[in-house]
Every structure is written in structure tokens, then in C-alpha cells.
C-alpha positions as CSV (number, residue, x, y, z in Angstrom):
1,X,-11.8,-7.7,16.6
2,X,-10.7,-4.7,18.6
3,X,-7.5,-3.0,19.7
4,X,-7.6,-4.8,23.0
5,X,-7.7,-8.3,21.2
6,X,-4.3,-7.4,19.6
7,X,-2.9,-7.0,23.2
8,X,-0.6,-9.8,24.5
9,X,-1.2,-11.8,27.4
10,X,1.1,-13.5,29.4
11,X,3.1,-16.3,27.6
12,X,5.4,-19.5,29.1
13,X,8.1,-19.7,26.5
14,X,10.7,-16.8,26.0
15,X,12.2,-14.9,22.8
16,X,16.5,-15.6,23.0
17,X,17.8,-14.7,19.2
18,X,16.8,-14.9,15.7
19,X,16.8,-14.2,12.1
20,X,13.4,-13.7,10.3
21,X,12.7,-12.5,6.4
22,X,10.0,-11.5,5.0
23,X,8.8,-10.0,1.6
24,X,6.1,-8.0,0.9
25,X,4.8,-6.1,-1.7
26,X,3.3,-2.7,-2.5
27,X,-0.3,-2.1,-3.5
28,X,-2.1,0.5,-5.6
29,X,-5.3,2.1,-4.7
30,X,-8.4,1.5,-7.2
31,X,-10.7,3.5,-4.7
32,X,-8.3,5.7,-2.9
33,X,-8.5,6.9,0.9
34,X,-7.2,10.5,1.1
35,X,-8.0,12.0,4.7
36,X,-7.5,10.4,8.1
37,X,-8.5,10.8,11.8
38,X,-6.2,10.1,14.9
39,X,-4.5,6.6,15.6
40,X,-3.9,6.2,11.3
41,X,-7.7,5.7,10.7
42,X,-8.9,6.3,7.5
43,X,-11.7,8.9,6.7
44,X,-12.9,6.8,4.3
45,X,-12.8,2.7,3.1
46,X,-10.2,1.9,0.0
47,X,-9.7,-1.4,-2.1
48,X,-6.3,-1.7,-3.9
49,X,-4.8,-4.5,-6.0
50,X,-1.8,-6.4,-4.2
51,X,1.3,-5.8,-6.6
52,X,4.1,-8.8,-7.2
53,X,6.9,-7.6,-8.7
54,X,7.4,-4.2,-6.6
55,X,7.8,-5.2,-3.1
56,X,10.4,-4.6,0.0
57,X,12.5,-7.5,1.5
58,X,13.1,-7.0,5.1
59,X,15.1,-9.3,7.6
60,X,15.4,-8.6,11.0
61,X,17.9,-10.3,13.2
62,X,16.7,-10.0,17.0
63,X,18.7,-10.5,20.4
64,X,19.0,-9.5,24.3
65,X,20.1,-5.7,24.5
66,X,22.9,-4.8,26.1
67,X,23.1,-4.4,29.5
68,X,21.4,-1.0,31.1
69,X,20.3,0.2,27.6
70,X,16.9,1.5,27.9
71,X,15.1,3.2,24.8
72,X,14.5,1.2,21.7
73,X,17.2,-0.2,20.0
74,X,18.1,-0.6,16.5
75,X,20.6,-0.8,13.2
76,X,18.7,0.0,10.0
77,X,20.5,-1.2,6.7
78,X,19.2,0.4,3.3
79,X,20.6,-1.9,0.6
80,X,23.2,-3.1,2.7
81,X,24.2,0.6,3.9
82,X,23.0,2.5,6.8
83,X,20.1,4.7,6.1
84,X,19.8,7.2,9.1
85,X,17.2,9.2,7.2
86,X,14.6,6.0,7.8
87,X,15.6,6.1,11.8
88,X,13.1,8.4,12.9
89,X,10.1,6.9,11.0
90,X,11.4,2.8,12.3
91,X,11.4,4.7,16.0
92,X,8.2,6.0,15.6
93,X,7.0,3.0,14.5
94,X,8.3,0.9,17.2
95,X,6.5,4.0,19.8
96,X,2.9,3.1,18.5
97,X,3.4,-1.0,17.9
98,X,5.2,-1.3,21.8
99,X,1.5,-2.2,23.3
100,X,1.3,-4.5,21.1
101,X,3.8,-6.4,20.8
102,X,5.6,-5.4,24.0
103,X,8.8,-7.2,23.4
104,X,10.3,-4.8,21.2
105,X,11.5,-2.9,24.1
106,X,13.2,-5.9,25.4
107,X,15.3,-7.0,22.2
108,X,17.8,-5.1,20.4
109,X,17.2,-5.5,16.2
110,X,19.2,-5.6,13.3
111,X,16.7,-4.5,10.5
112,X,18.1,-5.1,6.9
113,X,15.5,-4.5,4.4
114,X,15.7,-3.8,0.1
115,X,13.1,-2.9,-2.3
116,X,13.1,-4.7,-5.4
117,X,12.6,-1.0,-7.0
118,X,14.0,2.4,-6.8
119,X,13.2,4.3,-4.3
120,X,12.7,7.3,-5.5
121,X,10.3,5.6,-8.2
122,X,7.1,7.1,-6.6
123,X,6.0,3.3,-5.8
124,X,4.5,3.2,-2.1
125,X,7.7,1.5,-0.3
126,X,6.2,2.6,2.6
127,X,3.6,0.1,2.5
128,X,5.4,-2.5,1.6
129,X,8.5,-1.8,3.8
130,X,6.2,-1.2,7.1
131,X,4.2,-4.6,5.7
132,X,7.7,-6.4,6.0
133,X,8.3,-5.3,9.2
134,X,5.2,-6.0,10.7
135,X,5.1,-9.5,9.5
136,X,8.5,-9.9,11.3
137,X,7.3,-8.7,14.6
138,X,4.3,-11.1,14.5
139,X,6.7,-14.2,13.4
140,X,8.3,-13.3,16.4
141,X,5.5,-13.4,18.6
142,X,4.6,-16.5,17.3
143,X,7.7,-17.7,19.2
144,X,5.9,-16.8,22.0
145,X,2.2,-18.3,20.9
146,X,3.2,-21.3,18.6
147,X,-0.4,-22.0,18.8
148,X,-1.8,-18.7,17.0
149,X,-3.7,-19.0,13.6
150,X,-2.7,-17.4,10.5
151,X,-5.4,-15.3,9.9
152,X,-4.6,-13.8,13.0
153,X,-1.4,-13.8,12.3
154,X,-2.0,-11.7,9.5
155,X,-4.9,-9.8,10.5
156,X,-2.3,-8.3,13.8
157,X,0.1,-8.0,11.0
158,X,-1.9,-5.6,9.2
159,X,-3.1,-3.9,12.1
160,X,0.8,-3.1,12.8
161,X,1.7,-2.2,9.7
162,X,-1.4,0.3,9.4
163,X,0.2,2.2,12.7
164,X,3.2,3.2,10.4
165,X,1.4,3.4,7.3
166,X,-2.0,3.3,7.0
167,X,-1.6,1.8,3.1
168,X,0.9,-1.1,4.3
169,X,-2.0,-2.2,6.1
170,X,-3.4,-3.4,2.6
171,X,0.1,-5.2,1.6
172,X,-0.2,-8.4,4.2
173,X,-2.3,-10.9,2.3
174,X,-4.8,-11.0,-1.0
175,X,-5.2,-10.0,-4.5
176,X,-8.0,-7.5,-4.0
177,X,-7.5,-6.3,-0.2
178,X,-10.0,-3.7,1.5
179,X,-9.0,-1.3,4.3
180,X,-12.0,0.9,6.1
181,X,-15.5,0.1,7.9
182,X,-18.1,-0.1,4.8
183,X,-21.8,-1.5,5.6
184,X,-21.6,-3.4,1.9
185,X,-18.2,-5.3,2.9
186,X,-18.5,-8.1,5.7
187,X,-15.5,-8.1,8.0
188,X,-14.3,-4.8,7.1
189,X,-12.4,-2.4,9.8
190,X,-10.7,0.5,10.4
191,X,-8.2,-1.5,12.1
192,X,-6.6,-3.4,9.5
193,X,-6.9,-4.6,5.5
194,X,-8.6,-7.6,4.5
195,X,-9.0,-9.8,1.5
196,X,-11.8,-8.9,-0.7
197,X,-14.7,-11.0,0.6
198,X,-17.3,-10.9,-2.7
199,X,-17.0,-12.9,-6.1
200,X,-14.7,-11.9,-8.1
201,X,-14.3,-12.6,-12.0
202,X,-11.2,-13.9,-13.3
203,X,-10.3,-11.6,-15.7
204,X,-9.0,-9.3,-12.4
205,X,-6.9,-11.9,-10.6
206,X,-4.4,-11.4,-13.6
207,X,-4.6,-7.7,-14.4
208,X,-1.6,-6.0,-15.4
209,X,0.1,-2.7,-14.2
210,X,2.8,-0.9,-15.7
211,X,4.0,2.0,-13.9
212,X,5.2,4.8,-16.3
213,X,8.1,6.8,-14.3
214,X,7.0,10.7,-15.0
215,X,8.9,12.0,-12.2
216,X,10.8,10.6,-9.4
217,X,11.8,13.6,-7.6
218,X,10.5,14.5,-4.1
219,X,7.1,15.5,-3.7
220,X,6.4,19.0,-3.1
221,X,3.8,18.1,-0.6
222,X,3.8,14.9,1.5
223,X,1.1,12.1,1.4
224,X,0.7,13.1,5.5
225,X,0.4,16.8,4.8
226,X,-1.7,16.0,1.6
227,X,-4.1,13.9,4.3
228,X,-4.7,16.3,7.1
229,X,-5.1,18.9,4.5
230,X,-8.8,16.8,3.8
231,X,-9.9,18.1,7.8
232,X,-11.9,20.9,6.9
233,X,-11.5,20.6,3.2
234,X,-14.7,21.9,1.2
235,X,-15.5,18.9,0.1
236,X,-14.3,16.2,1.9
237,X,-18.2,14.9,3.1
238,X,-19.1,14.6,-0.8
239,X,-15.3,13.1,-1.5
240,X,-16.1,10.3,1.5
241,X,-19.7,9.4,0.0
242,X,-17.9,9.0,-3.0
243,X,-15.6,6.2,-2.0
244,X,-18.3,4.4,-0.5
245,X,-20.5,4.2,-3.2
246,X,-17.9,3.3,-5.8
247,X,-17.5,0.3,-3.7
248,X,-21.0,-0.5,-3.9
249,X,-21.0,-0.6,-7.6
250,X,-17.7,-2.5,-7.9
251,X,-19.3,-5.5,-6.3
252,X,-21.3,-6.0,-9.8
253,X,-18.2,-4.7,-12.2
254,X,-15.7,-7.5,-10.2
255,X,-18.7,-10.5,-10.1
256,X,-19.4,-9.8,-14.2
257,X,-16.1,-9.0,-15.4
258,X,-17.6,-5.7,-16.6
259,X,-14.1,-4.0,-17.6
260,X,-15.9,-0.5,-18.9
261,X,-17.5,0.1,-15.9
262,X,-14.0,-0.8,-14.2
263,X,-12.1,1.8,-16.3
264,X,-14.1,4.7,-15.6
265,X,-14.5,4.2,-11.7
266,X,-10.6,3.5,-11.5
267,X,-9.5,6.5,-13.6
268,X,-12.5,8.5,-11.5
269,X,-11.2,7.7,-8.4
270,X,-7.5,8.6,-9.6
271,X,-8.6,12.5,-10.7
272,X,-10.7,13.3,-8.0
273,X,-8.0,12.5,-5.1
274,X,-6.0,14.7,-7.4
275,X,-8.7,17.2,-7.8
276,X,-8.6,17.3,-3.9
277,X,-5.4,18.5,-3.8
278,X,-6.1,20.8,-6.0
279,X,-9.0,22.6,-3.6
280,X,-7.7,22.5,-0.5
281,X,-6.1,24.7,1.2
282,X,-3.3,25.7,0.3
283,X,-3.5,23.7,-2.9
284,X,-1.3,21.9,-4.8
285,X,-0.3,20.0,-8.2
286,X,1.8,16.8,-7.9
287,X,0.6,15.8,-11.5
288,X,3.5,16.9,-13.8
289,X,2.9,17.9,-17.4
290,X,4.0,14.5,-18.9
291,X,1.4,12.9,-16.5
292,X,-1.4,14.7,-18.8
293,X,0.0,13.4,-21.9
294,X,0.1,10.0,-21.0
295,X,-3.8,10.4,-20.4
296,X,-4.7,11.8,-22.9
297,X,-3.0,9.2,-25.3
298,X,-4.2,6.7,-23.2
299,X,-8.0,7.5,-24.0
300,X,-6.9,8.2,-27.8
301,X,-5.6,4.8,-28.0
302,X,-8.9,3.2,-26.1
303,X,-11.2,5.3,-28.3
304,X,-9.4,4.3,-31.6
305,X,-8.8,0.6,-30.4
306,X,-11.3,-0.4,-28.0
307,X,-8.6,-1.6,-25.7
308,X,-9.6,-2.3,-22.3
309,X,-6.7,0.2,-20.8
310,X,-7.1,2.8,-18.2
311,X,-4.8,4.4,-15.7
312,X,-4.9,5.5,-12.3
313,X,-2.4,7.5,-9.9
314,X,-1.0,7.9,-6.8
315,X,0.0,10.7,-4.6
316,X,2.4,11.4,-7.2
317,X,3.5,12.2,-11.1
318,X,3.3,8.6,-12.1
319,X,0.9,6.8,-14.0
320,X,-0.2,3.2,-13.3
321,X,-1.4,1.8,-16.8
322,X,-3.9,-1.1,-15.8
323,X,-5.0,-3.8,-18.3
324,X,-6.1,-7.4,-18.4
325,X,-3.7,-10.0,-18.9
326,X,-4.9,-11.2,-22.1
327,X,-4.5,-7.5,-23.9
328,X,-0.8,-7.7,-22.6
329,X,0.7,-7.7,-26.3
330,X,-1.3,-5.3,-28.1
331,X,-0.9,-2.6,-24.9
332,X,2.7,-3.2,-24.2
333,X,3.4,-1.9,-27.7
334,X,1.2,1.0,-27.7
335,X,2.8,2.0,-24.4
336,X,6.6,1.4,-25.9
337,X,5.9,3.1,-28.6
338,X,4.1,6.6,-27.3
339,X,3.9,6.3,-23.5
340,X,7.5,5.4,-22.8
341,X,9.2,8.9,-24.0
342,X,7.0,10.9,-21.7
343,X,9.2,8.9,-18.7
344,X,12.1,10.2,-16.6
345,X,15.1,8.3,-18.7
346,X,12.4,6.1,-20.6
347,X,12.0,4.6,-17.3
348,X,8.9,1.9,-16.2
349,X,8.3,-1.3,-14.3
350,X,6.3,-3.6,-15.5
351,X,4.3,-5.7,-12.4
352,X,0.7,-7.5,-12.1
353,X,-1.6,-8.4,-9.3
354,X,0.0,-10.3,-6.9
355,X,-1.4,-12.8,-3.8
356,X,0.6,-10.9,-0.6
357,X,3.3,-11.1,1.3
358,X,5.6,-14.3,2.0
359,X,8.2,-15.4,4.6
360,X,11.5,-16.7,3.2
């Protein structure tokens, strides 16, 4: 598909009032996409699991605007309290999703929406919370095109939710969910996330995550700045290769179940976005010193154990600890016992791959 088949046409029924939900959850990158070009494309093609338990409930109430009121029109409840620090990003958003679903500008919205984990945990709420909203606006035009199919549905979704955060795009539907043109993946865009289309053992579909709270302060540098810092970046060529071809060899690791071969791509992919920070210019450090020590116990305790546990990261301080399902016991009280007190307050979440969003 192409922009131009996400365009509306003309419709015979008519959007009065409403109340939709929807939930969706966040996602964490196992081949990472740092660096974009205009219109939220990515430089490069990621793949990230679909989380469960972290994940942003959004319900937006939708009505004629009053009389003479032009511009967009909104409230935005945080947790049941108004939040105008999210305004200018929901406006934004609105700005690049009008051609698309052009009734926006004709409805004034209530958006209430809640993340089922603290915000200021370093978990991406933006994906989830733009995913939430974007499924809203297409359960609305559905109103207008009872007729439309749900992969479409979901596909537009995505391609929505990518416009105010490229990674929501990857939070609409699937386990394993792939964002980014690649010649080895059939269907895959720029334009929106899909679900992973090759074989897939079933030792992933239950993999574990828990997400080891270093740090939840602000960033010093923002996942946008961190992005456009890749456009001229030394070696941002070598860096886009790189993502490609890890997604070559993941086809075998996720057919065969081959979990060592999984743990060193992961934890690969997860230093060298960090060593691109690093070299760019200006540089910078978002791992924190606590972040180090968790990885270095973590390959103490794999080398000592054999235990199929790796990590990977974020934009961030925090630590995603990834395992299969059926090493849960023995890893949970390694990570109790000598991860835990390198947390903010002893703080983690504890989550596992998930299957996408949902309307309540």
C-alpha cells in the first residue's frame, strides 16, 4: 500500500457522538532503528517484541464542535487530571493524521488515556499511547466504512500511530512486529509495522522481560535529537547494514529456537545504538553506572549457569532482562537477589511478549 490508499473517500453515513477505548501496549526493540528521514521514516528496518503488561489505555469521547470554533479541538486527561504538557505533541499529532482521517477537524474530543506504568519509568509510553490513539481514530472511521477489513484497519492504524511516533507504529497488532522496507521480509514498509511474517519457534512467543528501573529521570538527550543526530553521523551507512543483516540471520535463530545466537544479536544490537550516541556529534551517555553493573552480572550469571538470559536497552538507563518462559524461576531469583539493588527504589516491572492491542 501507499500514502494515497490511506486517504478517505467520500462516505454516505455520518459520525454524531461516541465513546471508544482502546488499549495498547509498548514494545521493545530486538534490532533497533536509530536515525530517520522526513515524514517519521526510518533509516533503517527494526523488529521488537509486543509487551502485555506495560501498555496505555486511551478513551476518547467524540462530538460536533461548538459553533464557529475552527482549529483542532481537544481536552487531554493524564490519569484523570489534565496534562497540558502532552497538548502540544496530541496537536501535532492531529496536524500530520488530518489527511488522513479528515474528520478530526470536524469533531471536538475528549481524550482520557492511563498507562498501566509510571511514566517516568523509561518504558516507551509514546508508543503505546500514540498506538491507542490511533486505533481510536480508525474505530471511528469505521463508523464511516462499516465495510473495512481488519487488517486494514490495523495496518491505517499503524500508519497513524507511526506519524506521532515512529515506534507506536510497531504496538498495533503481533508478537514479533517489523517496521522498515527489508528485501528478506515480505510485506514490509516504511509506512507502517507489521506482524512478523517467517516461522517462528515457540520458545519466543512466551519470552519474558523484566525491566530493571536504573534511572527514571529525564533524559539528557531526547530520542528525536538522539535520531537526527545519526544524519551525517560517521557511521551511520555501516550502523544501517548492520540492522539489515541481523534480520537476515534472525530468520534461522527464530525458525530453530537457537537462543545463543538470539542473546548475542539482542545484546549487540542494544550496545551499538548506545555506542552511536556515544560518536556522534556532540556525544552523549544515557547509560548510567548501575546500567553497567547489571551487565556485567548478567554475563557472570550466564557464564557460571548457562542460563539463557541476555539484556537489551532502550534509549535510556534501563535494562530489559529477556529470558524464556520456562527459565522464569531460576532467573527471577538471580535478578531479586543481585540485579534488583542496582534499581531506583528496588524498582522493576515484570511483563512478557504480548499479542497487540485490543478495544474494550
Amino acid at each position: 500500500m501507499t500514502k494515497k490508499d490511506f486517504i478517505p473517500g467520500a462516505s454516505s453515513n455520518t459520525l454524531q457522538k461516541g465513546t471508544v477505548t482502546y488499549r495498547a501496549p509498548s514494545n521493545i526493540a530486538l534490532v533497533k532503528y536509530w536515525g530517520k528521514k522526513p515524514d517519521q521514516v526510518p533509516a533503517n528496518p527494526s523488529l521488537s517484541f509486543m509487551l502485555d503488561a506495560c501498555a496505555t489505555t486511551t478513551t476518547m469521547t467524540y462530538g460536533a464542535k461548538a459553533g464557529g470554533q475552527t482549529g483542532f479541538s481537544f481536552d487531554l486527561l493524564f490519569n484523570g487530571r489534565p496534562k497540558e504538557a502532552f497538548r502540544p505533541k496530541i496537536r501535532t499529532f492531529l496536524e500530520r493524521v488530518a489527511p488522513y482521517v479528515p474528520f478530526v477537524h470536524d469533531h471536538h474530543f475528549t481524550i482520557e488515556t492511563a498507562n498501566s506504568f509510571p511514566h517516568s519509568s523509561g518504558i516507551a509510553s509514546s508508543a503505546s499511547g500514540m498506538a491507542a490513539l490511533a486505533l481510536c481514530l480508525m474505530e471511528m472511521e469505521k463508523e464511516l466504512f462499516p465495510d473495512m477489513e481488519r487488517d486494514f484497519l490495523f495496518a491505517k492504524a499503524s500508519f497513524l500511530a507511526r506519524l506521532g511516533s515512529g515506534s507506536a507504529s510497531r504496538s498495533i497488532v503481533g508478537s514479533l512486529v517489523h517496521w522498515g522496507e527489508h528485501k528478506g521480509t515480505p510485506g514490509s514498509t516504511d509506512l507502517y509495522g507489521i506482524p512478523y511474517p517467517h516461522e517462528v519457534h515457540p520458545v519466543f512467543t512466551r519470552y519474558q522481560d523484566t525491566i530493571l528501573l536504573v534511572d527514571k529521570g529525564q533524559k539528557q538527550v531526547s530520542s528525536t535529537v538522539g535520531h537526527e543526530l545519526m544524519q551525517g553521523h560517521p557511521y551511520a551507512e555501516a550502523r544501517f547494514g548492520q540492522a539489515h543483516a541481523h534480520l537476515d540471520r534472525l530468520r534461522s535463530i527464530f525458525k530453530d529456537g537457537e537462543l545463543d545466537d538470539f542473546m548475542a544479536l539482542v545484546e549487540s544490537e542494544a550496545l551499538t545504538l548506545h555506542a552511536m550516541m556515544m560518536c556522534s556529534s556532540p556525544y552523549f551517555i544515557l547509560m548510567k553506572p548501575n546500567t553497567l553493573q547489571i551487565i556485567e552480572r548478567i554475563w557472570e550469571f550466564r557464564r557460571s549457569t548457562g542460563a539463557h538470559v541476555c539484556f537489551t536497552l532502550d534509549a535510556g538507563a534501563n535494562v530489559h532482562v529477556l529470558y524464556p518462559d520456562h527459565e522464569k524461576e531460576a532467573v527471577m531469583s538471580f535478578i531479586e537477589e543481585a540485579l534488583v539493588p542496582f534499581c531506583e527504589n528496588g524498582q522493576y516491572i515484570q511483563d512478557n511478549v504480548g499479542t497487540g492491542a485490543r478495544k474494550s
